[in-house]
MITOR-14326 format. One line per 3 residues: number of its first residue (from 1); their letters; for each residue x, y, z of C-alpha. Coordinates in Angstrom, 1 decimal. Each point is the difference from the previous one (the first is absolute). Layout:
N
NUM = a = X,Y,Z  ...
This chain:
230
1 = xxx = 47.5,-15.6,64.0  1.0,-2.7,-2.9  2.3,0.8,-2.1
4 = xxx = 0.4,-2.1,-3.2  3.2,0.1,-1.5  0.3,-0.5,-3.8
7 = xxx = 2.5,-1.9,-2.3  1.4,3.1,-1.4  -0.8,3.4,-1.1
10 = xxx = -1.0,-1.1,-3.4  -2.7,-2.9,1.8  -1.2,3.5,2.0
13 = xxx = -0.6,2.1,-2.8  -2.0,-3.1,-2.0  -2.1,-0.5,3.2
16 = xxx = -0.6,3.7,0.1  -0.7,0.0,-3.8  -2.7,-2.8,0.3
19 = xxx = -1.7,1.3,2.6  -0.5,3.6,-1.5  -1.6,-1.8,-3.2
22 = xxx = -2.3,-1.4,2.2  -0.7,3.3,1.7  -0.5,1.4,-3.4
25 = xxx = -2.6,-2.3,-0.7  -1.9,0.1,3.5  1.0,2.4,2.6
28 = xxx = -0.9,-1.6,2.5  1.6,-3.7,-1.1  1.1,-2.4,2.9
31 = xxx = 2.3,-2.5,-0.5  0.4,-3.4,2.3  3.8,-0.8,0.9
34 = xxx = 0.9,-3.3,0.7  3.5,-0.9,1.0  2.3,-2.8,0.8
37 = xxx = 3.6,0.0,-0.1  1.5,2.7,-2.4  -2.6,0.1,-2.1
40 = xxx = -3.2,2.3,0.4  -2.6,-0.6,-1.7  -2.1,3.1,-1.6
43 = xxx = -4.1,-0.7,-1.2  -2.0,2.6,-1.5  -3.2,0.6,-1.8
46 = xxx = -0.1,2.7,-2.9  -3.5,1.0,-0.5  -1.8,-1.5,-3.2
49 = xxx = 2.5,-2.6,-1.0  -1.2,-2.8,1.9  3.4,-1.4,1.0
52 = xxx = 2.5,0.1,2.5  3.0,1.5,-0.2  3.1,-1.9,1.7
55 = xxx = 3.5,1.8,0.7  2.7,-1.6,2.2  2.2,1.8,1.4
58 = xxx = 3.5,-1.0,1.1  1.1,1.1,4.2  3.7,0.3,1.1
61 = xxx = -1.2,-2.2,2.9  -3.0,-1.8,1.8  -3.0,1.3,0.7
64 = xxx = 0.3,1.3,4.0  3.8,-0.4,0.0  -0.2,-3.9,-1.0
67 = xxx = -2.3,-0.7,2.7  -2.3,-3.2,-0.5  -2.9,1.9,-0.9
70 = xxx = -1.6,1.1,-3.6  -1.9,3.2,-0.9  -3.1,0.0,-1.2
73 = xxx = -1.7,3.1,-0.6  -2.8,2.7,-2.0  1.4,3.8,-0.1
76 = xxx = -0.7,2.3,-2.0  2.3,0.7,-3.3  0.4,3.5,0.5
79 = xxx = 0.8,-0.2,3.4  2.7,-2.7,-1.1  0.8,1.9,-3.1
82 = xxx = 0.7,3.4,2.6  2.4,-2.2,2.7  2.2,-1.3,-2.8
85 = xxx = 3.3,1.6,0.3  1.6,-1.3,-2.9  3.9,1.8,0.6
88 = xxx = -0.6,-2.6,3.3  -1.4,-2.4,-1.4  -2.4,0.2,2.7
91 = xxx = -3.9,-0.3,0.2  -1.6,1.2,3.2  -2.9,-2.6,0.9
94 = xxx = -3.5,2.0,-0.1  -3.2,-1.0,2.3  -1.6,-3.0,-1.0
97 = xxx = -3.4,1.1,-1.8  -2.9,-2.2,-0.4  0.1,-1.7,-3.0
100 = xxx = -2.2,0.0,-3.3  -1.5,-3.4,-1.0  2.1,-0.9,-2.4
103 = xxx = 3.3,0.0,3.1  -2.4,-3.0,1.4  0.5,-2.2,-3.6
106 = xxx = 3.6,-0.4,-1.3  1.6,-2.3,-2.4  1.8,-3.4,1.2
109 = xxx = 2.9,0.1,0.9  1.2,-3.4,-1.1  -0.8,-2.2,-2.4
112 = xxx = 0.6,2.2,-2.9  0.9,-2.0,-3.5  1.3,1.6,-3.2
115 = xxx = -2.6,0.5,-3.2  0.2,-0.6,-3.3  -0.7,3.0,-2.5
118 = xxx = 1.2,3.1,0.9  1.2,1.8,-3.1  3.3,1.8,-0.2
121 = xxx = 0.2,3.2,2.3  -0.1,2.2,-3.4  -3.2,-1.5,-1.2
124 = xxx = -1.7,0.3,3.5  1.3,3.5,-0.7  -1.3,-0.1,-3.2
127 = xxx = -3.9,-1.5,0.8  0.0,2.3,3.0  0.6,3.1,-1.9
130 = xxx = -3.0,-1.0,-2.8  -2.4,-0.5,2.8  0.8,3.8,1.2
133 = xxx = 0.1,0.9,-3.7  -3.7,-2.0,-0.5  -1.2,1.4,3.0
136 = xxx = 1.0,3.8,-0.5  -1.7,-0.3,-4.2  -3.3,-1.8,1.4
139 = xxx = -0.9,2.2,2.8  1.0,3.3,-1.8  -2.4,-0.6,-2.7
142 = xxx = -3.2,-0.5,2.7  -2.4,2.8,-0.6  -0.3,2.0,2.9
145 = xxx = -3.4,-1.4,1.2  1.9,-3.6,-0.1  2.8,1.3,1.9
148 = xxx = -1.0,-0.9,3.2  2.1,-2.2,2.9  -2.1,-2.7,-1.0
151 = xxx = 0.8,-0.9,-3.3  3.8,1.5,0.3  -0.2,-2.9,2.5
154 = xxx = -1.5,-2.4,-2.1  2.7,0.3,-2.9  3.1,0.1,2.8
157 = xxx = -1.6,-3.3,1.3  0.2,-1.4,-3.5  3.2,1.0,-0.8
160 = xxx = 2.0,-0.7,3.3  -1.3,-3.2,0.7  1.7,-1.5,-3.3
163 = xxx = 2.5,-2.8,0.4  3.2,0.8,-0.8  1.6,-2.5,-2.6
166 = xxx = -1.0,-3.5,1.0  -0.4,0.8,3.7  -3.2,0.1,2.4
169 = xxx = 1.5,3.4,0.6  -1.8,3.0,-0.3  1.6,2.9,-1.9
172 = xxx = -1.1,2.4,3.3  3.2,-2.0,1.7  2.9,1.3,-2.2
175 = xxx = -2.6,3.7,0.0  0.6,0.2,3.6  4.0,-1.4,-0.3
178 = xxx = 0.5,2.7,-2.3  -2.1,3.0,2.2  2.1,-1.3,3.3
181 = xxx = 3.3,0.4,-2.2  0.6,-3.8,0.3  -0.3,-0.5,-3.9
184 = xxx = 3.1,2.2,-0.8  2.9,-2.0,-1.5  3.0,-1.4,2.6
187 = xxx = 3.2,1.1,-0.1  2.3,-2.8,0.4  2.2,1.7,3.0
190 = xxx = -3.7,0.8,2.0  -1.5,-3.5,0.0  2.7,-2.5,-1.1
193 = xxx = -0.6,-3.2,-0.6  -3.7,-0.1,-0.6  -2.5,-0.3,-2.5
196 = xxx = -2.0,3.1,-1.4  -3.4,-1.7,0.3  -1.6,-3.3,1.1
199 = xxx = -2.9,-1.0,0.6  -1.5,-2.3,3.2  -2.8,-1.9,0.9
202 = xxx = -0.8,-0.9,3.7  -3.8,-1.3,0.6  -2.4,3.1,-1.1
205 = xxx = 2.6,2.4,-0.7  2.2,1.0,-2.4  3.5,2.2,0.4
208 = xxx = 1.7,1.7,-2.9  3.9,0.5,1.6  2.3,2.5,-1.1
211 = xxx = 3.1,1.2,1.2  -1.3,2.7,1.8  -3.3,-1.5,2.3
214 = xxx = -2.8,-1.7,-1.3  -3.8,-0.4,-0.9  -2.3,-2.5,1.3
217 = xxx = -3.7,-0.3,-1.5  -3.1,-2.9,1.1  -0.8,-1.6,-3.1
220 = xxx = -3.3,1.0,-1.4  -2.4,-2.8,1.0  1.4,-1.7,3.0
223 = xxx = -1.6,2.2,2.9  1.5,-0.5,3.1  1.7,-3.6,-0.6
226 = xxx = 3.9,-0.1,1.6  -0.1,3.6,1.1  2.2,0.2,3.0
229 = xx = -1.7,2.4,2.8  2.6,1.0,2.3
């Protein structure tokens, strides 16, 4: 039995937190764990978004009890979600499942260089919240007969796949931030010291950081190039 053993309560109850979004959106998510060090590494996949979601997670010590060997892993969320004991700050390592195709493709891990662009966290906010706004009006006035998953489809794809300010990156991004609670405004005493969003390039991908994990998306056009299949 592996034991992981987290930062603090607080880092247990955000891991726990994160994971039951994504069971809320697929119950049957898996996640891929990959850690070195004190730092573990959680991927997911909601459903629909098209992105990957990206939360690290902060351990009191090294993987295996500082033994020279990393974890790399797909489980399933809510089996994760159920070992978590956050008054421990404990997590219970669950069977290694096999993975969906995405598990197979992940971001870089280097070679990640800061973008131009972003607007203020507010007016992310702010563009976010007029997509949902645009998106609610135009598909409540469909007639019923237009009403179908095809054309509710059609006008989502419009909408989400908007750049945000003067960025490559698509307004679904800081959708699925704010769905996985990584959008939500930092309190200076939970993440000090860093920046409420940035924005990253790193090949074919794109990562909008924020204080509490982050979300990477392939840019629309560039098919496979510099994906990293580990």
């Amino acid at each position: 039995m592996t034991v992981l053993h987290l930062a603090d309560g607080g880092e247990a109850a955000d891991l726990a937190a994160f994971l039951g979004r994504l069971v809320h959106y697929d119950r049957a998510a898996a996640v891929r764990l990959q850690g070195a060090g004190t730092t573990l590494a959680v991927f997911g996949r909601p459903p629909s978004f098209e992105v990957l979601a990206i939360r690290a997670v902060r351990l009191v010590k090294p993987y295996e009890n500082g033994l020279d060997v990393t974890l790399d892993v797909t489980v399933s969320a809510g089996e994760l979600l159920e070992a978590i004991e956050e008054s421990a700050a404990t997590a219970v390592l669950p069977a290694a499942v096999t993975g969906p195709p995405w598990a197979g493709v992940l971001p870089p891990r280097g070679g990640w260089r800061a973008e131009p662009g972003l607007p203020a966290p507010d007016a992310v906010r702010t563009t976010l919240a007029a997509a949902v706004a645009e998106f609610r009006s135009r598909t409540q006035e469909l007639t019923p007969e237009r009403r179908t998953r095809a054309e509710l489809d059609r006008i989502g794809r419009e909408i989400w796949s908007r750049p945000i300010g003067d960025t490559g990156l698509p307004v679904r991004v800081a959708h699925a931030a704010q769905a996985l609670g990584f959008l939500r405004p930092a309190r200076p005493a939970e993440r000090p010291g860093e920046e409420p969003l940035k924005l990253f390039s790193s090949g074919a991908w794109l990562r909008l950081r924020t204080p509490y994990g982050s979300i990477a998306v392939r840019r629309a056009g560039l098919g496979a190039l510099d994906v990293t299949v580990r």
